[in-house]
C-alpha positions as CSV (number, residue, x, y, z in Angstrom):
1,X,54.0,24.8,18.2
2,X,53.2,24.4,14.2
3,X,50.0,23.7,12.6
4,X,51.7,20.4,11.8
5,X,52.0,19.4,15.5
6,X,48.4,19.4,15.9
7,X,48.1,16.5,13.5
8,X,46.7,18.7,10.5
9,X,46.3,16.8,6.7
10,X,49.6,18.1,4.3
11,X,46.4,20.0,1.9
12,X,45.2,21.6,5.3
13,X,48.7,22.7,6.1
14,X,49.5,23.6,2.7
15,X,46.3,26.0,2.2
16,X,47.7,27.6,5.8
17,X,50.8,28.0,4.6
18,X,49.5,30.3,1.6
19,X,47.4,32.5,4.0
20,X,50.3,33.1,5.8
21,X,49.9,31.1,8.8
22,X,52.5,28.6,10.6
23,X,51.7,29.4,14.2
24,X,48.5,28.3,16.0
25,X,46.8,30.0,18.6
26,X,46.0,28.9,22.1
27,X,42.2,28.2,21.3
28,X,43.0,26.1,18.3
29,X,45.6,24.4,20.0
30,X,43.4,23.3,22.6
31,X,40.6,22.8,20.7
32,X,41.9,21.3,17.4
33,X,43.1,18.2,18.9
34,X,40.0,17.0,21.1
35,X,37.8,17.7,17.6
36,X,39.7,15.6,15.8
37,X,39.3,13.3,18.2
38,X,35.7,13.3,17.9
39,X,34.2,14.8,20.8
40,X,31.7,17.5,21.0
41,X,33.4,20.8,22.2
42,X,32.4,23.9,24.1
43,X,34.9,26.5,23.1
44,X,35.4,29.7,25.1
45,X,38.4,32.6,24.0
46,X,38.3,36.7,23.2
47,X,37.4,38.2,20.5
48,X,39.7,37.8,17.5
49,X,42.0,34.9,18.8
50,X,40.9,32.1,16.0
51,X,38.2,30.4,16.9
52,X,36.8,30.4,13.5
53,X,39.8,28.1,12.5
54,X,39.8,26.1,15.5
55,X,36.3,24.3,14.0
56,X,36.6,24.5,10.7
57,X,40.1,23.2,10.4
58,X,39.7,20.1,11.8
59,X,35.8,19.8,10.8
60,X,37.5,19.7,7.6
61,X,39.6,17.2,7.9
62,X,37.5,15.0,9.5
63,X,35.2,15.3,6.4
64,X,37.8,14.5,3.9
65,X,39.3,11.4,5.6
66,X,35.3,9.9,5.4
67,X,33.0,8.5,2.9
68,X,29.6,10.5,3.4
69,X,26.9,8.2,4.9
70,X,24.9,8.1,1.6
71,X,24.8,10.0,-1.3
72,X,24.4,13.9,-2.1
73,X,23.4,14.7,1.6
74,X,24.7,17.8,3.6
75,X,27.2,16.9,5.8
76,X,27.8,19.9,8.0
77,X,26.1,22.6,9.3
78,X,27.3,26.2,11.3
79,X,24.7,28.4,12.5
80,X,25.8,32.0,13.3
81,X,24.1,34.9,14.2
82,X,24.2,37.4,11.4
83,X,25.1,37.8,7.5
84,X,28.6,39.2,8.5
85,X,29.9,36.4,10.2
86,X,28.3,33.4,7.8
87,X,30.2,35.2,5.3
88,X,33.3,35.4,7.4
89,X,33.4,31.4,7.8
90,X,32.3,30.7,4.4
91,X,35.6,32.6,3.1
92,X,37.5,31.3,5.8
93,X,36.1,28.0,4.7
94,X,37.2,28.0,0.9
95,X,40.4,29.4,2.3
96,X,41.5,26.2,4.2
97,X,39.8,23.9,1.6
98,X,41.6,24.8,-0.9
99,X,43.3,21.8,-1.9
100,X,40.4,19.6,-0.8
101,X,37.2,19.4,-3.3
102,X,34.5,20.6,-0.9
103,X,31.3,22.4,-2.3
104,X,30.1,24.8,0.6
105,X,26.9,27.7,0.2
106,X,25.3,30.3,2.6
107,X,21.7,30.8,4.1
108,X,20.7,34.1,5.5
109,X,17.8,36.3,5.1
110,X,18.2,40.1,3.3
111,X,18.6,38.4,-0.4
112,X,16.7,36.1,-2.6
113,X,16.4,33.0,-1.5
114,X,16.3,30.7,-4.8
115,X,19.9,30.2,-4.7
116,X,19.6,28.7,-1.4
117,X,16.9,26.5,-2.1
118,X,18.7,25.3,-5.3
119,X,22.2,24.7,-2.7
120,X,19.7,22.9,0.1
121,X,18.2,20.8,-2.6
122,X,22.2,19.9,-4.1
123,X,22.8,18.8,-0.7
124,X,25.6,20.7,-0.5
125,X,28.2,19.4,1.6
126,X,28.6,21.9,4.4
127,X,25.7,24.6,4.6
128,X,26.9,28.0,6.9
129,X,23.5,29.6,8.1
130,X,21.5,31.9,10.2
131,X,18.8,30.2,11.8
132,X,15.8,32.6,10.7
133,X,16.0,31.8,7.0
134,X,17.4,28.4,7.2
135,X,14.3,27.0,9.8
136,X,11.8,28.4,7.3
137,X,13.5,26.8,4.2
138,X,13.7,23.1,6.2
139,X,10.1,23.7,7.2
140,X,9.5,23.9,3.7
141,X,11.2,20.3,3.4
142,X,14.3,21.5,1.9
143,X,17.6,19.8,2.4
144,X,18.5,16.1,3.3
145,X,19.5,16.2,7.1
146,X,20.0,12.5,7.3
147,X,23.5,12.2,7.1
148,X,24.7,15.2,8.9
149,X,28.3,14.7,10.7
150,X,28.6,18.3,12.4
151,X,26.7,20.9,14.1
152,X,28.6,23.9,14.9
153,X,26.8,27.2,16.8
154,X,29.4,29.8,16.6
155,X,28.6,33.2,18.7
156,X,26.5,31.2,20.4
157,X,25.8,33.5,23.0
158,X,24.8,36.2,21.3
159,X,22.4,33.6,19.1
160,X,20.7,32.6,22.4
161,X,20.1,36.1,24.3
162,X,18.5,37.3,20.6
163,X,15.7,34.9,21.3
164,X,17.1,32.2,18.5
165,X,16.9,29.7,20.9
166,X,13.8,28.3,20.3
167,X,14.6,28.3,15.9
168,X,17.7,26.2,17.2
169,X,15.4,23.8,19.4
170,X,13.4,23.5,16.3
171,X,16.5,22.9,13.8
172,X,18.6,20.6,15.9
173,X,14.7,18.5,16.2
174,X,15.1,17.8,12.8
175,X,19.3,17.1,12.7
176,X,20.4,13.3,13.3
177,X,21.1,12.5,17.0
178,X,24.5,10.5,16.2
179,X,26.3,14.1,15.3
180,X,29.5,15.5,16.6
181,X,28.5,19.2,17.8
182,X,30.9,21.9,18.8
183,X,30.3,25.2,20.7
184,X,32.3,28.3,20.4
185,X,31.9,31.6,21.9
186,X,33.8,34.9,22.7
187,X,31.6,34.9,26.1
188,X,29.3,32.4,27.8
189,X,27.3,33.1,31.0
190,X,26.8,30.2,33.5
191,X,23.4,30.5,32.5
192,X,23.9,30.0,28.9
193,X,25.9,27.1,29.7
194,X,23.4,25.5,31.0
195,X,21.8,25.2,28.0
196,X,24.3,23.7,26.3
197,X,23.9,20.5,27.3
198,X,20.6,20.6,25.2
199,X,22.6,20.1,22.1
200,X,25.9,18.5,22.9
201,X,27.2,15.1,24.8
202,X,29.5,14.9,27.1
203,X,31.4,18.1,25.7
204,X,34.8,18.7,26.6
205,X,35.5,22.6,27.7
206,X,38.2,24.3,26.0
207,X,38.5,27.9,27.9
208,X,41.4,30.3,27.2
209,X,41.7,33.8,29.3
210,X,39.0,35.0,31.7
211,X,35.1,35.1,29.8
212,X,35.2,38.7,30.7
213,X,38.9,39.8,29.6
214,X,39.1,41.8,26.1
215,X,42.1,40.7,23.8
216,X,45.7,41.7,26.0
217,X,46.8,43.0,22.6
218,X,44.5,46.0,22.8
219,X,45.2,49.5,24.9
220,X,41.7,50.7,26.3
221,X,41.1,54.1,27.1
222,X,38.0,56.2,28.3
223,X,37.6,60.1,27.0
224,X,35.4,61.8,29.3
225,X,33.8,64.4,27.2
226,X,30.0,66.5,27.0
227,X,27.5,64.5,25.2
228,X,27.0,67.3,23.0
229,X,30.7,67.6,22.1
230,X,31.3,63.8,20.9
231,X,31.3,64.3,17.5
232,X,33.6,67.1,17.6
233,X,36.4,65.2,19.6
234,X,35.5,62.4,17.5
235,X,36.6,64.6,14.2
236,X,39.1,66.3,16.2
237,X,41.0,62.6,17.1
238,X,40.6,61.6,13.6
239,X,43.1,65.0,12.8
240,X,46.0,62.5,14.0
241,X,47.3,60.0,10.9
242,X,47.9,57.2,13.2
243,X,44.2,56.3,13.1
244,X,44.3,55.5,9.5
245,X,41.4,52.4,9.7
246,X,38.7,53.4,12.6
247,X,35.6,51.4,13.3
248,X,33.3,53.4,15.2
249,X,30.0,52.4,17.1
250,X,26.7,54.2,17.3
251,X,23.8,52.8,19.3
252,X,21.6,53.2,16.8
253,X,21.2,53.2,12.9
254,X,19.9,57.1,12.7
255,X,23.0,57.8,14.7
256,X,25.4,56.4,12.7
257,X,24.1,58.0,10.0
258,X,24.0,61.2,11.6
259,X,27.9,60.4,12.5
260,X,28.8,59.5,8.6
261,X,27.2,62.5,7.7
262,X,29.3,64.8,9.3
263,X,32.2,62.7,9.0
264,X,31.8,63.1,5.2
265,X,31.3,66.9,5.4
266,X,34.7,67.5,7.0
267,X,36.3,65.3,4.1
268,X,37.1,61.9,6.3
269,X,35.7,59.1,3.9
270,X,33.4,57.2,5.6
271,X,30.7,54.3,5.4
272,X,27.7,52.9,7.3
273,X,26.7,49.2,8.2
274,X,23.2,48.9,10.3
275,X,20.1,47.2,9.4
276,X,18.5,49.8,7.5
277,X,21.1,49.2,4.6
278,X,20.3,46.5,2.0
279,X,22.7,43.4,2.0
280,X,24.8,44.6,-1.2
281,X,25.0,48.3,0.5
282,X,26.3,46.6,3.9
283,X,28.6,44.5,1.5
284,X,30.1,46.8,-0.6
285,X,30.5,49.3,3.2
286,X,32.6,46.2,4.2
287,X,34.4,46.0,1.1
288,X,35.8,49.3,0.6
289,X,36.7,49.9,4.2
290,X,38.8,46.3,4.0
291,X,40.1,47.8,0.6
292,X,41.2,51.4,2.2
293,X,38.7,53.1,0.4
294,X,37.3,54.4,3.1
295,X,39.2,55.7,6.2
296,X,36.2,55.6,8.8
297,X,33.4,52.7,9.4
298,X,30.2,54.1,11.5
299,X,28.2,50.6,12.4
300,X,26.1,49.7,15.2
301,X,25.8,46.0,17.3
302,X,24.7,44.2,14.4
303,X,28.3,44.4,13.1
304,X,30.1,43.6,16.2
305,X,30.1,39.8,15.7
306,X,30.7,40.2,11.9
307,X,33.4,42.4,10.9
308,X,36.8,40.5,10.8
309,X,39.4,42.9,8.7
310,X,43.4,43.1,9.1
311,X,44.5,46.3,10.0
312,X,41.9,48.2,11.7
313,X,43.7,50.7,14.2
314,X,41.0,52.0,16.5
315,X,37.6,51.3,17.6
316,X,35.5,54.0,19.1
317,X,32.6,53.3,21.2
318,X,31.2,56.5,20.5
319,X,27.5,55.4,22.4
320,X,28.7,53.4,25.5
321,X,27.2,50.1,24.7
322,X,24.3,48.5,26.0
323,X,26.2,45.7,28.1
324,X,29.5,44.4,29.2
325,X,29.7,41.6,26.7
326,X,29.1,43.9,23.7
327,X,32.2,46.1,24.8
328,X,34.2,43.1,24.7
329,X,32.6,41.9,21.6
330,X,33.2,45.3,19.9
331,X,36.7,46.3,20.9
332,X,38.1,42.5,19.8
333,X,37.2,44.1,16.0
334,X,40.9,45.1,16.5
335,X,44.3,43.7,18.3
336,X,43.4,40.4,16.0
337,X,45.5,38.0,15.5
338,X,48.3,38.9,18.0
339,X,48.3,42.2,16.1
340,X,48.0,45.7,18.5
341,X,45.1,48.0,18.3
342,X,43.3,50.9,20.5
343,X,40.1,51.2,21.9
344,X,38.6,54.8,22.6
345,X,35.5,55.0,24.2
346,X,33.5,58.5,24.6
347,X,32.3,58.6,28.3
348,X,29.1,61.0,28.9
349,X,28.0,62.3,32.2
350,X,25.0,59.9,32.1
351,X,27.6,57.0,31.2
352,X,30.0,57.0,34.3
353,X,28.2,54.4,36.0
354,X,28.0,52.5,32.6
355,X,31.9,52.7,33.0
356,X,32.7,51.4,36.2
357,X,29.9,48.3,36.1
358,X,32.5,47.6,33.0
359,X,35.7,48.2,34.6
360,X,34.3,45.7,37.4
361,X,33.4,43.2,35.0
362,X,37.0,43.6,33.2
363,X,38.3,43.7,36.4
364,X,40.7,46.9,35.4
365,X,40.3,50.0,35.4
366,X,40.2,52.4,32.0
367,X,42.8,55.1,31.9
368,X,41.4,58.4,31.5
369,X,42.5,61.1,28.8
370,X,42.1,64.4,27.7
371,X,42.7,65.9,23.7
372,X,45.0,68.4,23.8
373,X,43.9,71.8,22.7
374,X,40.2,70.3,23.1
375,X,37.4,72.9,23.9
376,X,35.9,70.4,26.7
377,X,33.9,73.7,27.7
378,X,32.3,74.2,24.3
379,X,28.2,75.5,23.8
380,X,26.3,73.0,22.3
381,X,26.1,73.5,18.2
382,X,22.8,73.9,16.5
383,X,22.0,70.4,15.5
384,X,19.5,67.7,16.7
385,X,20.9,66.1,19.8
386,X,21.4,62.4,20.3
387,X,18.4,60.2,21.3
388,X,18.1,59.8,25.0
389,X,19.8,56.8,26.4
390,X,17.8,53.9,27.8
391,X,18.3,51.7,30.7
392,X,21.5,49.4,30.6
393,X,21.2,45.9,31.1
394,X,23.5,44.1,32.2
395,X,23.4,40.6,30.0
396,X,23.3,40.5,26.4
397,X,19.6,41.9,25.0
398,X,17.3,39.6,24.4
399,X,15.6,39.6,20.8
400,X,17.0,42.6,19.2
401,X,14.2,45.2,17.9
402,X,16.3,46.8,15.2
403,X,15.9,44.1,13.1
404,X,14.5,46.2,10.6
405,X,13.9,45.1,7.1
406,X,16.1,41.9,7.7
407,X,15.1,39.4,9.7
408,X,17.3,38.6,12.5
409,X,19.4,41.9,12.1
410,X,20.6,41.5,15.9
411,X,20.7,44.7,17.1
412,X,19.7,46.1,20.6
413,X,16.3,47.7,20.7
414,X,15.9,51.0,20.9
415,X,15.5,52.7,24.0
416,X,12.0,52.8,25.3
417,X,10.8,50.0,22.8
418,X,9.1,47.5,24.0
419,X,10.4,44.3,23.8
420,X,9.6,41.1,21.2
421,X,6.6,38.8,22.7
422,X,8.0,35.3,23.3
423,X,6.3,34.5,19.8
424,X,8.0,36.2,17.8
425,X,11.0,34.7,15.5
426,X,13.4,37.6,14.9
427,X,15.0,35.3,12.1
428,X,18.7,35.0,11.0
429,X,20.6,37.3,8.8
430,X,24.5,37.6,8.3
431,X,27.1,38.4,6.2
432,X,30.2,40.6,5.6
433,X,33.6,39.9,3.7
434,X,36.8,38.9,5.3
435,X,39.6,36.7,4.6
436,X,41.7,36.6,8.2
437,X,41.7,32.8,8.9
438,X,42.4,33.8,12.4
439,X,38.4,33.9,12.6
């Protein structure tokens, strides 16, 4: 089925037609239609199969084919988790609108927020934000709410188990009732779902695949290997060309820069993206490994939701992650779009119950392998072991502790840290550069 079948404008289809684009996939098929329509939408599909297109295409549209109520007021609004993925939509955004005249701007914390101000005061006409920042700039009485047309939450999940949920109660207090909301998520827990109905009407459910089932386009497969001897099958894997664009995950920032170091000292290029790097640092990480420049990108959680680049190869949970959802979350980084992609995860001793809560939840099981010519026997080298792994829990963390500098940085806490009192706002951040309109 075209893009045209879904009853797509000719400047929507043209701007899809220059990205590259003709066929749609089954989450914007479903869910295209029904927003057009004008009903609020929950949406529900893996990692990497469009979603991002399936609001903002027809959000679009709808936008275009309407006189704003008023003048100079903001029109639509996206709330997303982190700096990475307002980015994402924004440049996903200008892609589709490119033969519409649509002025669009970003609000996250981690830069200056003047520029924001000046966009909330223009009344831009659709505003992409984390909810930290943009709750204290509309707190400060910035931005005309009155005529909005669209809330979307986008990772919406992940927003609510970080503790956003009450900055969203607060924002959606101040949006117009009479709105058309939409709901779109990799994963949504019954529980989460209840919640829901707080901010939509009468939503229809658009659900493609099982909520626990990764991408089908990706091969999984679990190394068994010594804690201690990681990152030497790590660098010994990376000795094989085929993994020529390698996203690799580290449960905390001090790892992954312990993992970059090393990774540098053997000659593999490689960059970092956790909260402890300033947004131009985590921009320009982004940049060259979508560019090539860099063979290797060491990120933690925060990045998970956020990184959108053609081409990546492989993903290597080198830490196990913290839950089920995450795996899914950080595997669908590759396999986009229909394309094909492995995922390696490094299995400790101390992780093998870790592995087979997820191959229940999966509901497969993870094929096992061993490196050829791999010293799986090897001492332990002379350098400070990883921190000691915490308890696993098995629903998305609540209100991340590695927030860091930024507020709202969404990663897990580190294990053994208490967590956030109920009080406490961890604030929105996001961003990150991609231009795949599969979203």
């Amino acid at each position: 089925m075209p893009f045209a079948a879904l009853g797509l404008e000719p400047r929507l289809l043209s701007a899809l037609k220059d990205t590259g684009y003709t066929e749609p996939t089954p989450i914007q098929s479903a869910a295209i239609p029904k927003i057009l329509g004008g009903t609020d939408v929950i949406g529900i599909a893996q990692t990497g199969t469009g979603k991002t297109a399936a609001f903002v295409l027809p959000m679009l549209q709808l936008l275009a084919s309407r006189a704003p109520v008023g003048s100079r007021k903001i029109r639509a609004l996206v709330i997303a988790p982190t700096r990475e993925l307002a980015v994402q939509i924004q440049e996903n955004a200008q892609a589709y609108s490119r033969y519409i005249p649509f002025k669009m701007a970003t609000v996250f914390g981690g830069v200056g927020e003047r520029p924001q101000i000046a966009a909330l005061r223009e009344n831009i006409e659709l505003i992409i934000a984390c909810p930290g920042r943009l709750l204290d700039l509309m707190q400060q009485r910035h931005g005309d709410w009155t005529g909005l047309e669209f809330l979307v939450l986008d990772e919406a999940d992940r927003m609510l188990d970080m503790g956003f949920l009450p900055d969203i109660r607060r924002i959606v207090k101040q949006l117009p009732r009479k709105r058309q909301t939409l709901l779109f998520s990799a994963t949504l827990s019954p529980e989460i779902e209840g919640l829901t109905h707080e901010f939509l009407h009468q939503p229809s459910i658009v659900q493609v695949g099982r909520r626990s089932n990764p991408a089908e386009t990706v091969t999984q497969i679990a190394y068994e290997v010594p804690k201690h001897l990681k990152l030497a099958l790590l660098v010994a894997l990376l000795q094989q060309p085929e993994m020529d664009s390698v996203l690799v995950f580290s449960r905390t920032k001090h790892g992954a820069d312990r993992i970059a170091r090393k990774l540098e000292s053997v000659g593999v290029k490689t960059g970092t993206l956790h909260s402890n790097r300033s947004q131009n640092q985590r921009l320009r990480a982004l940049s060259s490994f979508k560019a090539g420049e860099v063979r290797v990108l060491v990120a933690t959680d925060i990045a998970a939701r956020g990184i959108d680049v053609d081409g990546i190869s492989h993903v290597v949970n080198y830490d196990f992650p913290m839950t089920n959802e995450d795996y899914v979350h950080r595997i669908g980084r590759t396999g986009r779009a229909n394309q094909i992609g492995d995922a390696i995860s490094f299995v400790a001793q101390d992780e093998h119950g870790d592995l087979r809560s997820l191959e229940r939840f999966i509901g497969r099981g993870l094929p096992r392998k061993r490196l050829d010519g791999f010293d799986y026997g090897a001492a332990a080298p002379d350098e400070p072991a990883a921190p000691p792994r915490g308890p696993r829990q098995q629903r998305p963390h609540p209100r991340g502790g590695d927030v860091g500098r930024f507020r709202g940085g969404g990663e897990s806490r580190k294990p053994g840290e208490p967590r956030r009192s109920g009080g406490q706002r961890p604030g929105g951040s996001g961003g990150g550069r991609s231009w795949s309109p599969r979203g």
